[in-house]
PDB file with SEQRES, HELIX, SHEET and CRYST1 records, atoms N, CA, C and O in Angstrom:
SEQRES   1 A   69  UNK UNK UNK UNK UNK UNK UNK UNK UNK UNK UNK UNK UNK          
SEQRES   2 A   69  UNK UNK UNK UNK UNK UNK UNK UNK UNK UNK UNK UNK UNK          
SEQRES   3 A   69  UNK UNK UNK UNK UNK UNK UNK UNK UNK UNK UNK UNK UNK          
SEQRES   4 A   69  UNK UNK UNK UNK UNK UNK UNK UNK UNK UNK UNK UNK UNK          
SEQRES   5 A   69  UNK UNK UNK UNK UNK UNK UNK UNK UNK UNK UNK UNK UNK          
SEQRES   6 A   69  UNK UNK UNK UNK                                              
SHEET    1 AA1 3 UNK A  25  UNK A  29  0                                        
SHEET    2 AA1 3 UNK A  12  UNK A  19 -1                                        
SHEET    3 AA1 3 UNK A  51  UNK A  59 -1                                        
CRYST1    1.000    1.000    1.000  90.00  90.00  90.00 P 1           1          
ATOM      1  N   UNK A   1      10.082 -30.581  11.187  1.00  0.00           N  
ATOM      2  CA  UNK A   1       9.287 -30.754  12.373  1.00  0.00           C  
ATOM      3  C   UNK A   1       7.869 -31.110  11.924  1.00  0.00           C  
ATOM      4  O   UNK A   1       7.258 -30.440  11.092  1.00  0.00           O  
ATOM      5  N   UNK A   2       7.381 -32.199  12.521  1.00  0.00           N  
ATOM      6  CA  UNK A   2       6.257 -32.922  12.006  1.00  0.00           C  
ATOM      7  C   UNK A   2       4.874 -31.550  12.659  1.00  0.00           C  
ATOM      8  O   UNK A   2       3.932 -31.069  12.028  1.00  0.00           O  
ATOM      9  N   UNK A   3       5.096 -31.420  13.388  1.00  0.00           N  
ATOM     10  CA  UNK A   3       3.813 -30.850  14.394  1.00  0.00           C  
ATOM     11  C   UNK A   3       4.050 -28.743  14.412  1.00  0.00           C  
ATOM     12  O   UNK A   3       3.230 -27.865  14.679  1.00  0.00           O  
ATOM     13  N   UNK A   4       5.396 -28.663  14.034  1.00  0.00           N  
ATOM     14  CA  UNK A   4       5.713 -27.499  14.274  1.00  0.00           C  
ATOM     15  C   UNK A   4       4.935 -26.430  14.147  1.00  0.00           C  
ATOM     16  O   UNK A   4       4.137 -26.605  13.226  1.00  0.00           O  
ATOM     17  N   UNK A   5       4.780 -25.091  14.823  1.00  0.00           N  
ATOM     18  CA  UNK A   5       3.805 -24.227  14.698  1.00  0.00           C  
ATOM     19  C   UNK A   5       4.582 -23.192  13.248  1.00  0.00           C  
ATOM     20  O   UNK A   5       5.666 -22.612  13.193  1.00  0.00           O  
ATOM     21  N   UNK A   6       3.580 -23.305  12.337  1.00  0.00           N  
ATOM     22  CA  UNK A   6       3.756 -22.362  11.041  1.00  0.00           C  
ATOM     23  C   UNK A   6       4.071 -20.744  11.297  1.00  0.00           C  
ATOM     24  O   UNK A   6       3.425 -20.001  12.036  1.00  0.00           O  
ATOM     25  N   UNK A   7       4.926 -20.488  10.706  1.00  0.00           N  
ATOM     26  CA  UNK A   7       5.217 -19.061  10.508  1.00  0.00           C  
ATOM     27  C   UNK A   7       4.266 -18.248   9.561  1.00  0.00           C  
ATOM     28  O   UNK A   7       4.240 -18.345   8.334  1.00  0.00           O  
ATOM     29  N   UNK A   8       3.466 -17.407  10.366  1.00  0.00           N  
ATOM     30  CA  UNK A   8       2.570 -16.346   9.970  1.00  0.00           C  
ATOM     31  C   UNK A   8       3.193 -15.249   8.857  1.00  0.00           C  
ATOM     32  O   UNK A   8       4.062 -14.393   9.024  1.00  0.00           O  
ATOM     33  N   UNK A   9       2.916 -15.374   8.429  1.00  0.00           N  
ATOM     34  CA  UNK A   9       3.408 -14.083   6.645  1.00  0.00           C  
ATOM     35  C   UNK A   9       2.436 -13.120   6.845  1.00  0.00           C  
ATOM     36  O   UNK A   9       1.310 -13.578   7.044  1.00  0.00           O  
ATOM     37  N   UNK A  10       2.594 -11.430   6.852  1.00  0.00           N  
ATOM     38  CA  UNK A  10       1.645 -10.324   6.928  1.00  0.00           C  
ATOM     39  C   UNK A  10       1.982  -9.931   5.428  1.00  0.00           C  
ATOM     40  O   UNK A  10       2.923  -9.767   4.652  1.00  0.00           O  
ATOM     41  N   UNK A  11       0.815  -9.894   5.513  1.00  0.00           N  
ATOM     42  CA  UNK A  11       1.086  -8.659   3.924  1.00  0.00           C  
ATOM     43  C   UNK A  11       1.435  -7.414   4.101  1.00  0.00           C  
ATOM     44  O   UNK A  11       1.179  -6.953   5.214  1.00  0.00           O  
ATOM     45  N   UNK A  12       1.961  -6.704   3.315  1.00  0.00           N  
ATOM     46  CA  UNK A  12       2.386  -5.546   2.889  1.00  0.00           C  
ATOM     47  C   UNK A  12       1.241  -4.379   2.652  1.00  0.00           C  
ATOM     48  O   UNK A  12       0.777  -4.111   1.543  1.00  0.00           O  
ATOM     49  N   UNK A  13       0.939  -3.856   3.650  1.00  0.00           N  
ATOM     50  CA  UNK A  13      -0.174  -2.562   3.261  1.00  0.00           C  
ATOM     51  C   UNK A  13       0.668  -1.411   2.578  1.00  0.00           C  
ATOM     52  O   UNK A  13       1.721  -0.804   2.770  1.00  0.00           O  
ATOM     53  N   UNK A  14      -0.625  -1.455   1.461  1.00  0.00           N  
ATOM     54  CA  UNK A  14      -0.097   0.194   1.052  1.00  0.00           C  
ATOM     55  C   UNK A  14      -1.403   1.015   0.639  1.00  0.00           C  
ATOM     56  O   UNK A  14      -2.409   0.361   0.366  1.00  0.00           O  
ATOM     57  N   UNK A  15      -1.449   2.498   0.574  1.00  0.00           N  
ATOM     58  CA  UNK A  15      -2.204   2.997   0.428  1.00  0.00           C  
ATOM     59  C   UNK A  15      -2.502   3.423  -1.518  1.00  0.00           C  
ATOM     60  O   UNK A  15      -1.591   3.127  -2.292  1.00  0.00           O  
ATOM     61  N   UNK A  16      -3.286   3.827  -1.858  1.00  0.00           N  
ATOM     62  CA  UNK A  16      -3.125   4.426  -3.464  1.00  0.00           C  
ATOM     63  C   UNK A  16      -3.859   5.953  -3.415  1.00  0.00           C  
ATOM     64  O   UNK A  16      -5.010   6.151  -3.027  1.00  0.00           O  
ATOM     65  N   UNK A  17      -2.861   7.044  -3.931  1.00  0.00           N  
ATOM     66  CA  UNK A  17      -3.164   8.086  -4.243  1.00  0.00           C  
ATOM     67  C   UNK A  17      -3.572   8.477  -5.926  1.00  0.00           C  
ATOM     68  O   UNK A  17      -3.070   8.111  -6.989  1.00  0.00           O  
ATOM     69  N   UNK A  18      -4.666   9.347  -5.613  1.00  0.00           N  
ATOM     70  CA  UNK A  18      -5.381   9.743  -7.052  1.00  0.00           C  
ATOM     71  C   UNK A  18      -5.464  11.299  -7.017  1.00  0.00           C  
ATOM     72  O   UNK A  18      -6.314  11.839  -6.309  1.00  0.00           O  
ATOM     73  N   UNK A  19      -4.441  12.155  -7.901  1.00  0.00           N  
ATOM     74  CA  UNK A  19      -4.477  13.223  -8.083  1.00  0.00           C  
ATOM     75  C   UNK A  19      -5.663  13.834  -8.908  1.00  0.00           C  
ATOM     76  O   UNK A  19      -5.900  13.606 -10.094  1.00  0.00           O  
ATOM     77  N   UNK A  20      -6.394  14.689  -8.023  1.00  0.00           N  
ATOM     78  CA  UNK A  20      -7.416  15.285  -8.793  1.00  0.00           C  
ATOM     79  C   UNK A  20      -7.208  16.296 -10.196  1.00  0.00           C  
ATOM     80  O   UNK A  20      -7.830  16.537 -11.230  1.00  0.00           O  
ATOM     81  N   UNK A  21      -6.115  16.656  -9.634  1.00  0.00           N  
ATOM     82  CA  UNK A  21      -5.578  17.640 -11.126  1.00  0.00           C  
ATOM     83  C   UNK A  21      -5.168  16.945 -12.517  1.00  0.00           C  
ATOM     84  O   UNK A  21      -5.760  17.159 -13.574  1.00  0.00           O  
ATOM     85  N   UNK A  22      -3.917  15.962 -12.343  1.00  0.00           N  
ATOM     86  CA  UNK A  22      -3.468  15.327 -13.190  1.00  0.00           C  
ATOM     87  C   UNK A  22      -4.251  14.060 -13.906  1.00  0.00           C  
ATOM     88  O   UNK A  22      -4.400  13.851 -15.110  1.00  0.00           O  
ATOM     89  N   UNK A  23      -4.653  13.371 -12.903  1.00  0.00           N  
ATOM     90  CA  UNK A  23      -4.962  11.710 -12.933  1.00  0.00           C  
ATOM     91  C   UNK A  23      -3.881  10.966 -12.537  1.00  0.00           C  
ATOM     92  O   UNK A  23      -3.994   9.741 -12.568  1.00  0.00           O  
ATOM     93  N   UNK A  24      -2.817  11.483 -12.158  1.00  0.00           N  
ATOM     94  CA  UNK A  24      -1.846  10.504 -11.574  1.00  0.00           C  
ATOM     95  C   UNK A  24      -2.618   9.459 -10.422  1.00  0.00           C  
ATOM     96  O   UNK A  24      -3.536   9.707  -9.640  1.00  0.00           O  
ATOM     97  N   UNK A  25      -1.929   8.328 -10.638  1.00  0.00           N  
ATOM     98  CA  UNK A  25      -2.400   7.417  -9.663  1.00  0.00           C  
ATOM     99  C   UNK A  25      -0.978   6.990  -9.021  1.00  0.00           C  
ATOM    100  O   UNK A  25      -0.041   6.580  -9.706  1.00  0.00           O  
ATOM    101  N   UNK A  26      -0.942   7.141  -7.608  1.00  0.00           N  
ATOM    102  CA  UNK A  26       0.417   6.371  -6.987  1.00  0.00           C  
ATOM    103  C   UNK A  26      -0.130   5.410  -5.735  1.00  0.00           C  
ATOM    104  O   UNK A  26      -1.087   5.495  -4.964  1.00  0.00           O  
ATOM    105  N   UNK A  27       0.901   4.506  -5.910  1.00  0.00           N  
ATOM    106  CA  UNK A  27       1.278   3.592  -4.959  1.00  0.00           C  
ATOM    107  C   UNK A  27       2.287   3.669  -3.767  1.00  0.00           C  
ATOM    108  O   UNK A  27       3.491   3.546  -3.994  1.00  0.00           O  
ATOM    109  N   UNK A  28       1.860   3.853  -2.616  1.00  0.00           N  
ATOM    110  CA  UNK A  28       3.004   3.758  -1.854  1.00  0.00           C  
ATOM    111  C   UNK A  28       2.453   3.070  -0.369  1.00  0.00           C  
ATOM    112  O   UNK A  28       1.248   2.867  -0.220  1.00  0.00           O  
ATOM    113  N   UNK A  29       3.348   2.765   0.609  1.00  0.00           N  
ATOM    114  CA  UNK A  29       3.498   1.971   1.997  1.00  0.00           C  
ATOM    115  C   UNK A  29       2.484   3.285   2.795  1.00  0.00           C  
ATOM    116  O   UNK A  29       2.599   4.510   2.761  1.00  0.00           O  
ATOM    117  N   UNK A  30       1.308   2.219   3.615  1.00  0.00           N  
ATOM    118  CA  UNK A  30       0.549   2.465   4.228  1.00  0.00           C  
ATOM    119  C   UNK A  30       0.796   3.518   5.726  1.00  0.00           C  
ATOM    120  O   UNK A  30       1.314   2.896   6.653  1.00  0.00           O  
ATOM    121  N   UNK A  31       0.499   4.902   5.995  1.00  0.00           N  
ATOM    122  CA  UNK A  31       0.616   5.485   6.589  1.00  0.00           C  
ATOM    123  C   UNK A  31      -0.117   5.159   7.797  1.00  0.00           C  
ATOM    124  O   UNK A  31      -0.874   4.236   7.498  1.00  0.00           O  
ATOM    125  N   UNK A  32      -0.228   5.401   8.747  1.00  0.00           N  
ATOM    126  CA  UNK A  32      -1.015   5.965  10.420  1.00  0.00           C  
ATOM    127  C   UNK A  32      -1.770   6.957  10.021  1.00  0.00           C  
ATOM    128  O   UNK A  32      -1.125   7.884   9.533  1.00  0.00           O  
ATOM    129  N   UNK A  33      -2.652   7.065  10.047  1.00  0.00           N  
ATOM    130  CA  UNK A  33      -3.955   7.820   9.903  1.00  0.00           C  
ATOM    131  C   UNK A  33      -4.691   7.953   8.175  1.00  0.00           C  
ATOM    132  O   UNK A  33      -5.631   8.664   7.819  1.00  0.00           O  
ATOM    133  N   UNK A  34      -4.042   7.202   7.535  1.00  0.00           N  
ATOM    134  CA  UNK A  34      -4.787   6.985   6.434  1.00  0.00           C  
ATOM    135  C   UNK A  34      -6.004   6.378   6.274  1.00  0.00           C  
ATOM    136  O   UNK A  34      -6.510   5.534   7.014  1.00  0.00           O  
ATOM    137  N   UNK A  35      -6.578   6.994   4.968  1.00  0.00           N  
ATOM    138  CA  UNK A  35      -8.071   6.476   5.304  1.00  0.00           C  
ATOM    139  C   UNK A  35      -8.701   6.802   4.165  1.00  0.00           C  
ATOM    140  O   UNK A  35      -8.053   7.659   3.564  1.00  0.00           O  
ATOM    141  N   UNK A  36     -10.052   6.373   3.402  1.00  0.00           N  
ATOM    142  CA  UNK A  36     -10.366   6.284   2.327  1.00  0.00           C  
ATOM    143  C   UNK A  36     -10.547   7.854   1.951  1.00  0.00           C  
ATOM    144  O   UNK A  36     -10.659   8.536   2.970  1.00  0.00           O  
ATOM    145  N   UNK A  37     -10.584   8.342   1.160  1.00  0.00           N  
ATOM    146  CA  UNK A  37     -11.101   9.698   0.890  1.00  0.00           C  
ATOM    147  C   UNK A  37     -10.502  10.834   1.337  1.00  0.00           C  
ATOM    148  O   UNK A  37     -10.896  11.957   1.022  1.00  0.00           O  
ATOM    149  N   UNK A  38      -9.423  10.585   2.165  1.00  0.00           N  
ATOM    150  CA  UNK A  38      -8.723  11.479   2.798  1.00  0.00           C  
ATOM    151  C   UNK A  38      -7.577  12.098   1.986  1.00  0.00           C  
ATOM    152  O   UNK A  38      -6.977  11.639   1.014  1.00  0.00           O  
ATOM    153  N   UNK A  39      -7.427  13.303   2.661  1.00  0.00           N  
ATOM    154  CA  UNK A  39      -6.250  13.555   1.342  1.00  0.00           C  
ATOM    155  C   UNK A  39      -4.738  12.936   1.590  1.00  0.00           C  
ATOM    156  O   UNK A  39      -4.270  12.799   2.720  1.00  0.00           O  
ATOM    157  N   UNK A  40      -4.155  12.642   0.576  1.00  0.00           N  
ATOM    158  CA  UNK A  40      -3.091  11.796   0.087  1.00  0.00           C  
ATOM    159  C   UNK A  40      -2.051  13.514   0.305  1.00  0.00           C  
ATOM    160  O   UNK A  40      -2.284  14.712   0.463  1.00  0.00           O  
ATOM    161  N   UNK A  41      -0.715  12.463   0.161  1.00  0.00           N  
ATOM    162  CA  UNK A  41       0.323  13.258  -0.067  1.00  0.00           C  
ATOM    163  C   UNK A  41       0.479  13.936  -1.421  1.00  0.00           C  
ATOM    164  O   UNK A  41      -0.246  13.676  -2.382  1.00  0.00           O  
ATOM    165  N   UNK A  42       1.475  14.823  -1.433  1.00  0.00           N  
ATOM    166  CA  UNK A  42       1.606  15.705  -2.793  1.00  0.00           C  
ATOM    167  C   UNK A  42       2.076  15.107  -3.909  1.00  0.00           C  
ATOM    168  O   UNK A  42       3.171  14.557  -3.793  1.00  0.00           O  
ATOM    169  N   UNK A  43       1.478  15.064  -5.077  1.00  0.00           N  
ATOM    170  CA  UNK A  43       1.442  14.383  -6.279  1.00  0.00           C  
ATOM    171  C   UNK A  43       3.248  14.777  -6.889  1.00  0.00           C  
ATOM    172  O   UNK A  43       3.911  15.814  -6.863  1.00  0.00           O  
ATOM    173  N   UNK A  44       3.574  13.183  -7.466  1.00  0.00           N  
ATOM    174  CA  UNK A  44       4.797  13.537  -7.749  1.00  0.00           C  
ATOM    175  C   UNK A  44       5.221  14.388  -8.620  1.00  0.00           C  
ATOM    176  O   UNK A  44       6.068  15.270  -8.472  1.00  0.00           O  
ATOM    177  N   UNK A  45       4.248  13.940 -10.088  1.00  0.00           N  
ATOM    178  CA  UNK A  45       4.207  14.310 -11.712  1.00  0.00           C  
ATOM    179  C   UNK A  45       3.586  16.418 -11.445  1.00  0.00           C  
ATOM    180  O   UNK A  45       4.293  17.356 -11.813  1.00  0.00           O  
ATOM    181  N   UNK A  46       2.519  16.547 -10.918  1.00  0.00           N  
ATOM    182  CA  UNK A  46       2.678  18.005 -11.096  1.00  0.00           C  
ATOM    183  C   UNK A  46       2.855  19.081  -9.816  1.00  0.00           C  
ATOM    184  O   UNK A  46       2.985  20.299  -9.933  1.00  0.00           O  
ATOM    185  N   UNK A  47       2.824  18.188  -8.358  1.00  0.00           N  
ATOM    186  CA  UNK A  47       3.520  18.745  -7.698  1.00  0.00           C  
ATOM    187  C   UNK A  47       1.981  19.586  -6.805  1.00  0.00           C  
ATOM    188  O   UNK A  47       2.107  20.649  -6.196  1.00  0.00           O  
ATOM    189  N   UNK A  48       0.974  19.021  -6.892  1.00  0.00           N  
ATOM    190  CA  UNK A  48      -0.226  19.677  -6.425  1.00  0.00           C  
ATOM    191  C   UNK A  48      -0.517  18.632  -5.436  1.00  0.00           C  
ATOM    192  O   UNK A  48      -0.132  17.465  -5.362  1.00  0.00           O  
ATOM    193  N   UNK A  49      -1.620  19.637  -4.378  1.00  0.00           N  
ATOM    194  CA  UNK A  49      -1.983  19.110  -3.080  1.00  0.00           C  
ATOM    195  C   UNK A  49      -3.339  18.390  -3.050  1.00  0.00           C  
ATOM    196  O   UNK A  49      -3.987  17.969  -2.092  1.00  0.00           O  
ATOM    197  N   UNK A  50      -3.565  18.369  -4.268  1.00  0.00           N  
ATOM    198  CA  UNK A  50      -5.319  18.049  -4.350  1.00  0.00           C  
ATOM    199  C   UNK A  50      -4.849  16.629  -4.904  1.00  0.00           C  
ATOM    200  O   UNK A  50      -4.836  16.370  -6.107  1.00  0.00           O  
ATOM    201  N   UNK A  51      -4.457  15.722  -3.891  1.00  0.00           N  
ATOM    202  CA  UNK A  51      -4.931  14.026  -3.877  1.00  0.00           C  
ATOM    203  C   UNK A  51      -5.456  13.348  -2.726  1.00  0.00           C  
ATOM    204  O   UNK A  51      -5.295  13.615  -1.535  1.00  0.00           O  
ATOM    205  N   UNK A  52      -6.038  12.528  -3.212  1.00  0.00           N  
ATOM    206  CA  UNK A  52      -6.706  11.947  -2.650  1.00  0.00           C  
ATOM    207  C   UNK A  52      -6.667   9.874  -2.472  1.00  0.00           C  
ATOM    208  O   UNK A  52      -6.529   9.051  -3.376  1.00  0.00           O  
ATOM    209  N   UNK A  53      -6.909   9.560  -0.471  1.00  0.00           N  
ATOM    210  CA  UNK A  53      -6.362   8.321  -0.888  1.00  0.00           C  
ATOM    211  C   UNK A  53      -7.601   7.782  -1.543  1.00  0.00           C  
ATOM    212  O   UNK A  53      -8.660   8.350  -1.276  1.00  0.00           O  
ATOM    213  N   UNK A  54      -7.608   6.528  -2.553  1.00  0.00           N  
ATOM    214  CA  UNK A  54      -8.853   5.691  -2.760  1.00  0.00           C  
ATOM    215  C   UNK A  54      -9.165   4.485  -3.332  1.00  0.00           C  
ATOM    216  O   UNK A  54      -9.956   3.915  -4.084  1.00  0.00           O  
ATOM    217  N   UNK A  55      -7.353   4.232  -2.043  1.00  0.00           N  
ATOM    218  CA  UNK A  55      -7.804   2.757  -2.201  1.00  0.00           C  
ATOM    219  C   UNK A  55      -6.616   2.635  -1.107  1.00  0.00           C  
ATOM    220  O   UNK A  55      -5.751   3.501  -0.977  1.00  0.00           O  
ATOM    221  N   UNK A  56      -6.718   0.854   0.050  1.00  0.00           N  
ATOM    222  CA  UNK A  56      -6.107   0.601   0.889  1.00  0.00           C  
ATOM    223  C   UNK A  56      -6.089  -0.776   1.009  1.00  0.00           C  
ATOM    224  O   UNK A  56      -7.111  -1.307   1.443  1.00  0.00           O  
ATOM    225  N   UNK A  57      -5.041  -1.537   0.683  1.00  0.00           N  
ATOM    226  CA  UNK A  57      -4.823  -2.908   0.587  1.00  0.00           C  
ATOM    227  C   UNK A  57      -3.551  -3.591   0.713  1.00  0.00           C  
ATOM    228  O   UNK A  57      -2.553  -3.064   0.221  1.00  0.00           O  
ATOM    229  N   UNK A  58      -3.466  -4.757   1.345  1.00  0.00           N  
ATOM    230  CA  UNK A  58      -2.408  -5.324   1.766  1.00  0.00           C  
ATOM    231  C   UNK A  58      -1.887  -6.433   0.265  1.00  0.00           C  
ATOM    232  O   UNK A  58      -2.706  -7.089  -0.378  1.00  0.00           O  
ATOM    233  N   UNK A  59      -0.980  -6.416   0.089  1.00  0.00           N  
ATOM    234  CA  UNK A  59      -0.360  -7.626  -0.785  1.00  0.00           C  
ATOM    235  C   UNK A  59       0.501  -8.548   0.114  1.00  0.00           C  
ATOM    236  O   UNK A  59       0.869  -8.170   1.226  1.00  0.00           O  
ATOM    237  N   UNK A  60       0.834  -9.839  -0.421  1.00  0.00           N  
ATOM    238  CA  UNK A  60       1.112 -11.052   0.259  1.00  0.00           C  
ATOM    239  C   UNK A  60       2.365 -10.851  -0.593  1.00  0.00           C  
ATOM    240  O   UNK A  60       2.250 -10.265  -1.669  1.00  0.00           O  
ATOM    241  N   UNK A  61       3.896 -11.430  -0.063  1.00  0.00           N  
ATOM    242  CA  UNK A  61       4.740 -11.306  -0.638  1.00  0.00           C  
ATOM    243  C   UNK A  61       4.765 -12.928  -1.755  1.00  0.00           C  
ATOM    244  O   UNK A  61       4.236 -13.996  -1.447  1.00  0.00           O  
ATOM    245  N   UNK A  62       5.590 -12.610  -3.126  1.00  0.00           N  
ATOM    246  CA  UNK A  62       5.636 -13.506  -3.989  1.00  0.00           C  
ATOM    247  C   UNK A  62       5.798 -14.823  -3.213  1.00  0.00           C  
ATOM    248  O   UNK A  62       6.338 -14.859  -2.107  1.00  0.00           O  
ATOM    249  N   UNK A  63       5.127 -16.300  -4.073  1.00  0.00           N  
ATOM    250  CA  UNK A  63       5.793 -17.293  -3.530  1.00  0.00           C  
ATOM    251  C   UNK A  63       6.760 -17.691  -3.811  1.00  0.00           C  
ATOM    252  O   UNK A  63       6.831 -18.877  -3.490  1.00  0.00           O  
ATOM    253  N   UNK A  64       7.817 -17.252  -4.377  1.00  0.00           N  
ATOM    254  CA  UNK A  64       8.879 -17.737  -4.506  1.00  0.00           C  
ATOM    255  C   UNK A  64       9.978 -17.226  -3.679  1.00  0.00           C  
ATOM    256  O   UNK A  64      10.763 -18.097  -3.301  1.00  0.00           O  
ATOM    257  N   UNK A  65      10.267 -15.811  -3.241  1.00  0.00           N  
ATOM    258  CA  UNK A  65      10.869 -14.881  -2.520  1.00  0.00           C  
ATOM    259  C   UNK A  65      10.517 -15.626  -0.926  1.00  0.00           C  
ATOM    260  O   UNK A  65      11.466 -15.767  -0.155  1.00  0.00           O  
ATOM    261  N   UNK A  66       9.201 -16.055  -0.524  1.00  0.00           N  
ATOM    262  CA  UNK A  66       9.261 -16.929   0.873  1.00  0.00           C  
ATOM    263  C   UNK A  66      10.403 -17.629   1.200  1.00  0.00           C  
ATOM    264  O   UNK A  66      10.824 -18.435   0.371  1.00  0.00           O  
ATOM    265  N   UNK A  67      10.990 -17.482   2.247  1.00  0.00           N  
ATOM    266  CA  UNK A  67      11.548 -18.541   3.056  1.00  0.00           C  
ATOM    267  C   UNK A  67      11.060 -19.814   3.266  1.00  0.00           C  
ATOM    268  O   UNK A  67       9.980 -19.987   3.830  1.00  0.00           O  
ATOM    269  N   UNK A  68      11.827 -20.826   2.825  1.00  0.00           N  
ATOM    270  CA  UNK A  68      11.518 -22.337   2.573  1.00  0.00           C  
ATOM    271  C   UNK A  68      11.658 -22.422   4.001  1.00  0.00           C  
ATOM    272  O   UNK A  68      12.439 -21.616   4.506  1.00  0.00           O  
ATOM    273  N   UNK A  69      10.793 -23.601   5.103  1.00  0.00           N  
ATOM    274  CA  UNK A  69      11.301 -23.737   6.801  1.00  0.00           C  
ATOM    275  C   UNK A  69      11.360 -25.372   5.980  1.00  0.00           C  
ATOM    276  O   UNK A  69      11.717 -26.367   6.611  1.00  0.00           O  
TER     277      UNK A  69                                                      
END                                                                             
């Protein structure tokens, strides 16, 4: 289709947790009410409540994995 309207691609939000105890750093899919500085979920590696999120960013999926139109 010469004129066709393009299909919009969202990125992938995720949040990053930083355990204050360990230094673990994790990655995971962006929650509802997350927010910089706030505390994160429970650390995997030692199992403590003291994380924190501090960092929040979307990734664009690979170009190759896209759907060709």
């Amino acid at each position: 289709m010469l004129f066709g309207k393009k299909k919009e691609i969202t990125p992938e939000i995720y949040s990053e947790d930083f355990c204050q105890s360990c230094s673990e750093k994790t990655k995971r899919r962006y929650e509802e009410g997350d927010y910089i500085y706030g505390s994160g979920l429970h650390c995997k590696k030692c199992m403590s409540s003291n994380t924190v999120v501090t960092a929040i960013y979307g990734e664009y999926p690979e170009e190759d994995t896209r759907a060709k139109a």
